[in-house]
C-alpha positions in Angstrom: 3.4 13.9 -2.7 0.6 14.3 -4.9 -1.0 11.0 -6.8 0.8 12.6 -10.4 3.7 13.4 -8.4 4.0 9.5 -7.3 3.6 8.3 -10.5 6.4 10.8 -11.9 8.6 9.3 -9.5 8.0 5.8 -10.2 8.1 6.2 -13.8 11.9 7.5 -13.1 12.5 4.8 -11.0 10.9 2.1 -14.0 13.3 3.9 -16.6 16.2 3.8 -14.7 16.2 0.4 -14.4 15.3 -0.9 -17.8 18.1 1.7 -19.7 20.4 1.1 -16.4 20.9 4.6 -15.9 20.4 6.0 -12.4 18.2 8.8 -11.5 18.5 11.4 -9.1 17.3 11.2 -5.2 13.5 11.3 -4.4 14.5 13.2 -1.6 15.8 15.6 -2.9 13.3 16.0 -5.9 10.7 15.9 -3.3 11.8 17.3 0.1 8.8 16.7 2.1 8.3 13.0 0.7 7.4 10.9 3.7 7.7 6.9 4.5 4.2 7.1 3.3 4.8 8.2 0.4 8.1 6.7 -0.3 6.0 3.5 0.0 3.6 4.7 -2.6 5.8 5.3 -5.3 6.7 1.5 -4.6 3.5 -0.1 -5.0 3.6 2.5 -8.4 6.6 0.8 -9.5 5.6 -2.6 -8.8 2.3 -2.4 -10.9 4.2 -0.7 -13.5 6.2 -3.9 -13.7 3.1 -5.7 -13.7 1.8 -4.1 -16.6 4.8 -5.5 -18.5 4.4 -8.7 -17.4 6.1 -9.5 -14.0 4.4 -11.6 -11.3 4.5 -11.4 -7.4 6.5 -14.0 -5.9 6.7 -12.7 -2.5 8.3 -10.0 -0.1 11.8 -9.3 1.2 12.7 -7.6 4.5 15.6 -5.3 5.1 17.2 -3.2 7.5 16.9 -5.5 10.3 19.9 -5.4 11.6 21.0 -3.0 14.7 24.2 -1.6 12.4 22.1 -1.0 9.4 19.2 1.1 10.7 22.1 2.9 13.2 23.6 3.8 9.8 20.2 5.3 8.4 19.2 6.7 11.1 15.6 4.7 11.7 14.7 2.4 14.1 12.0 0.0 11.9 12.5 -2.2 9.3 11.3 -2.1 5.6 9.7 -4.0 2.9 9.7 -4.4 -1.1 8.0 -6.7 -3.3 9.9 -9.8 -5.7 9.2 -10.5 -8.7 9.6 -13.4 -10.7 11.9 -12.2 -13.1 14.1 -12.0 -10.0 14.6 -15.2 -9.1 17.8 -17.3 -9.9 19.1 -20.8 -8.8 22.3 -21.5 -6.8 25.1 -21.7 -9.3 23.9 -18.8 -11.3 25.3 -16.4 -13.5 24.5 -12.9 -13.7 25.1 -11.6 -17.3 27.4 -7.9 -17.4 24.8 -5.2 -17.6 21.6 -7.1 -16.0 22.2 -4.7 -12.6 23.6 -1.4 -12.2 25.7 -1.9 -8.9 24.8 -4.4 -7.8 25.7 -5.8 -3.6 24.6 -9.2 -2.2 23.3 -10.3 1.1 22.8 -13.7 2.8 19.4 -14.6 4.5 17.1 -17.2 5.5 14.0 -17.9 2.8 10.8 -18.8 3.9 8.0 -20.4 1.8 5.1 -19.6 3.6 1.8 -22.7 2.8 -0.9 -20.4 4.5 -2.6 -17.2 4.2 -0.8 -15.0 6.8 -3.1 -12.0 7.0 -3.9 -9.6 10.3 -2.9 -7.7 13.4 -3.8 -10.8 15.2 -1.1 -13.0 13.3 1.3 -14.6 15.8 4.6 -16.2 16.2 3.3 -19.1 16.1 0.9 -18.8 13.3 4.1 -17.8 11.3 5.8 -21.2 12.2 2.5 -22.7 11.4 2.1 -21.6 8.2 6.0 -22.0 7.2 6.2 -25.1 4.1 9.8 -24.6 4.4 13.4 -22.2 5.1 16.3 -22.3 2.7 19.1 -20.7 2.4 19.4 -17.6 0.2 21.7 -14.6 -1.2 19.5 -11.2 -1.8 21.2 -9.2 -5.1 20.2 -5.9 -4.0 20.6 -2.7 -6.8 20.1 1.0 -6.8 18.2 2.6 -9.7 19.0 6.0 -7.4 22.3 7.4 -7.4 24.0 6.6 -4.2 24.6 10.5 -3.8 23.8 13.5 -5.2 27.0 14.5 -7.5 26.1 18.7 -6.7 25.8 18.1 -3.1 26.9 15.3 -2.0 23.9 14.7 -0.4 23.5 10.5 0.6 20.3 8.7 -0.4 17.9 8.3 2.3 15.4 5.6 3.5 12.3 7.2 1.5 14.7 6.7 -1.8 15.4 3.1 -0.6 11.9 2.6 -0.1 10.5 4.4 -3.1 13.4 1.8 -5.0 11.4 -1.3 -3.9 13.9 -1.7 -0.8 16.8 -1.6 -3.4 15.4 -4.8 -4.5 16.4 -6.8 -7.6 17.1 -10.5 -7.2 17.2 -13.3 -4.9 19.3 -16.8 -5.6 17.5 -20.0 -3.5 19.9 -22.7 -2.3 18.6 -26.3 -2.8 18.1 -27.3 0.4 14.8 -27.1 2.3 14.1 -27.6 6.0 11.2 -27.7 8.0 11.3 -24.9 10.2 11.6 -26.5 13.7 14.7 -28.8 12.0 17.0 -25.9 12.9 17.4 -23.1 15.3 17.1 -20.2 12.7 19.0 -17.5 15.5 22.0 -20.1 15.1 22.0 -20.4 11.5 24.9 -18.6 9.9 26.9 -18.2 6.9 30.3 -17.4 6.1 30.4 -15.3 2.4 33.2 -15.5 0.2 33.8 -13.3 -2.7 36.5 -14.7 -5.0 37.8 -17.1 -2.5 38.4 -14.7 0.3 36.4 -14.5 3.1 34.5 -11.1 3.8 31.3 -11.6 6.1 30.4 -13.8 8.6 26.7 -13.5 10.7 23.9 -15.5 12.1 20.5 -15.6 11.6 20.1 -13.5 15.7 21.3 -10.5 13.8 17.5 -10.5 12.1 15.4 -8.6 15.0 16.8 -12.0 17.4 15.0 -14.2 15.8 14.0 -14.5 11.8 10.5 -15.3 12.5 10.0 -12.0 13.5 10.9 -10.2 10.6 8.3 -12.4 8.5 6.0 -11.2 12.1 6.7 -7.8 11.3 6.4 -8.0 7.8 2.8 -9.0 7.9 1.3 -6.9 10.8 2.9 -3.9 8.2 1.0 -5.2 5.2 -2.0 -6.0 7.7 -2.5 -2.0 7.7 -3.0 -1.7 3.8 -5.3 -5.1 4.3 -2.7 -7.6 2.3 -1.0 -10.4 3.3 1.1 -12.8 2.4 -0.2 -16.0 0.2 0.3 -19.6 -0.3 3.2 -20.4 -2.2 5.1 -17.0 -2.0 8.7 -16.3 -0.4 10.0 -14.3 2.3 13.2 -13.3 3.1 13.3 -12.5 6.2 16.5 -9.9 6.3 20.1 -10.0 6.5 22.4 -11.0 9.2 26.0 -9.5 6.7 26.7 -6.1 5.5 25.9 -5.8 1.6 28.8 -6.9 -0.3 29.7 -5.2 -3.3 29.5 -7.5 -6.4 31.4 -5.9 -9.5 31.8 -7.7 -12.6 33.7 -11.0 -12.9 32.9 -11.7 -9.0 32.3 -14.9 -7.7 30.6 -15.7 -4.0 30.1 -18.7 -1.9 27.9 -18.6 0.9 28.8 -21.6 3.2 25.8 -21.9 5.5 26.9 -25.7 7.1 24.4 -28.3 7.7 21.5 -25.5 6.5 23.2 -25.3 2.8 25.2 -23.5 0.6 24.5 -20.9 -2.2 27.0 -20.0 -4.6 26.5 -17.0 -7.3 28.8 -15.5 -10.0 28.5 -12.3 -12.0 
């Protein structure tokens, strides 16, 4: 894709979201958009946002699990950015029309206390330069249709991508743990929506270990020379299968001794 060609796309990606009206795939706009560019249109969109007054809080991690990147057909994870005008409190709730279809996720939250910058960046380091994990729901949206209407054609990952990683809020529980308080592969959830029970997982189902999402998140930005910075969050990836969230829905996310996080719409 060309620089004006980026731009374009991210511009259509800004609209969509602010009027809440989806736009077409990338993909198919652009058929020989790469991961490359996908991710360039991204970093369009997010200083786009910036220009209007949004700040960085931090990065979230998807496509972690085995199932999801069987389903997409890719064998890495990928990244967005958040924002703080995406950040909401446990209890929450999400006023009709804020997303366009929106789905939730549970995963673990880190608050990193460190610069976390470099190849050379460890497991340890990442443990190191943890302040604290929380429990957390992800409210993921799609500013792209889902499918092409004339084709039936199915988004792809470079239209996931391009959408900030189908990014769009994240909801912290109260409780914070140091990070060696709990074994983070062990740490599950169980999700309700309206009372009924429709995901369970634990945190294993994040690359074995959710340390090594934030790993792989910052040997990623390590290539463009960022990092991640004092003070921001991470989530590290989900360990359920996106849950739809339509109007008037209601979720509890038990996670036991690590916390809850409950979220309404």
């Amino acid at each position: 894709m060309t620089p004006e060609q980026i731009d374009a796309a991210a511009r259509l990606l800004f609209e969509a979201e602010q009027t809440g009206v989806q736009c077409g795939l990338l993909s198919l706009a652009y058929p020989d958009m790469t991961l490359e560019d996908a991710y360039a249109v991204q970093a369009a969109l997010v200083a786009q946002k910036q220009k209007s007054g949004a700040k960085v809080i931090g990065w979230k991690i998807g496509l972690t699990s085995r199932a999801m990147q069987q389903a997409l057909n890719i064998t890495t994870p990928d990244s967005g950015v958040l924002l703080d005008d995406m950040l909401f409190k446990t209890g929450a709730q999400i006023p009709q029309g804020r997303f366009i279809q929106p789905r939730i996720e549970a995963e673990i939250a880190f608050v990193i206390k460190d610069v976390l910058k470099g190849k050379q960046i460890t497991r340890a380091d990442i443990v190191a330069a943890t302040d604290y994990v929380a429990p957390a729901l992800e409210i993921l949206d799609t500013r792209v249709l889902r499918a092409d209407p004339e084709t039936g054609k199915s988004r792809i990952i470079y239209d996931t991508v391009a959408d900030n990683a189908a990014n769009a809020g994240i909801v912290l529980g109260a409780e914070r743990h140091r990070i060696d308080a709990h074994d983070l592969r062990w740490v599950g959830a169980i999700v309700k929506r309206d009372g009924v029970v429709e995901e369970t997982g634990l945190g294993a189902g994040v690359l074995d270990d959710p340390v090594t999402g934030i790993l792989w998140l910052v040997h990623r930005l390590a290539e463009f020379d960022q990092g991640v910075k004092p003070g921001e969050v991470v989530l590290a990836g989900s360990f359920i299968r996106p849950l739809e969230a339509p109007p008037a829905s209601v979720f509890e996310a038990d996670f036991g001794a690590f916390g809850r996080v409950d979220l309404s719409f």
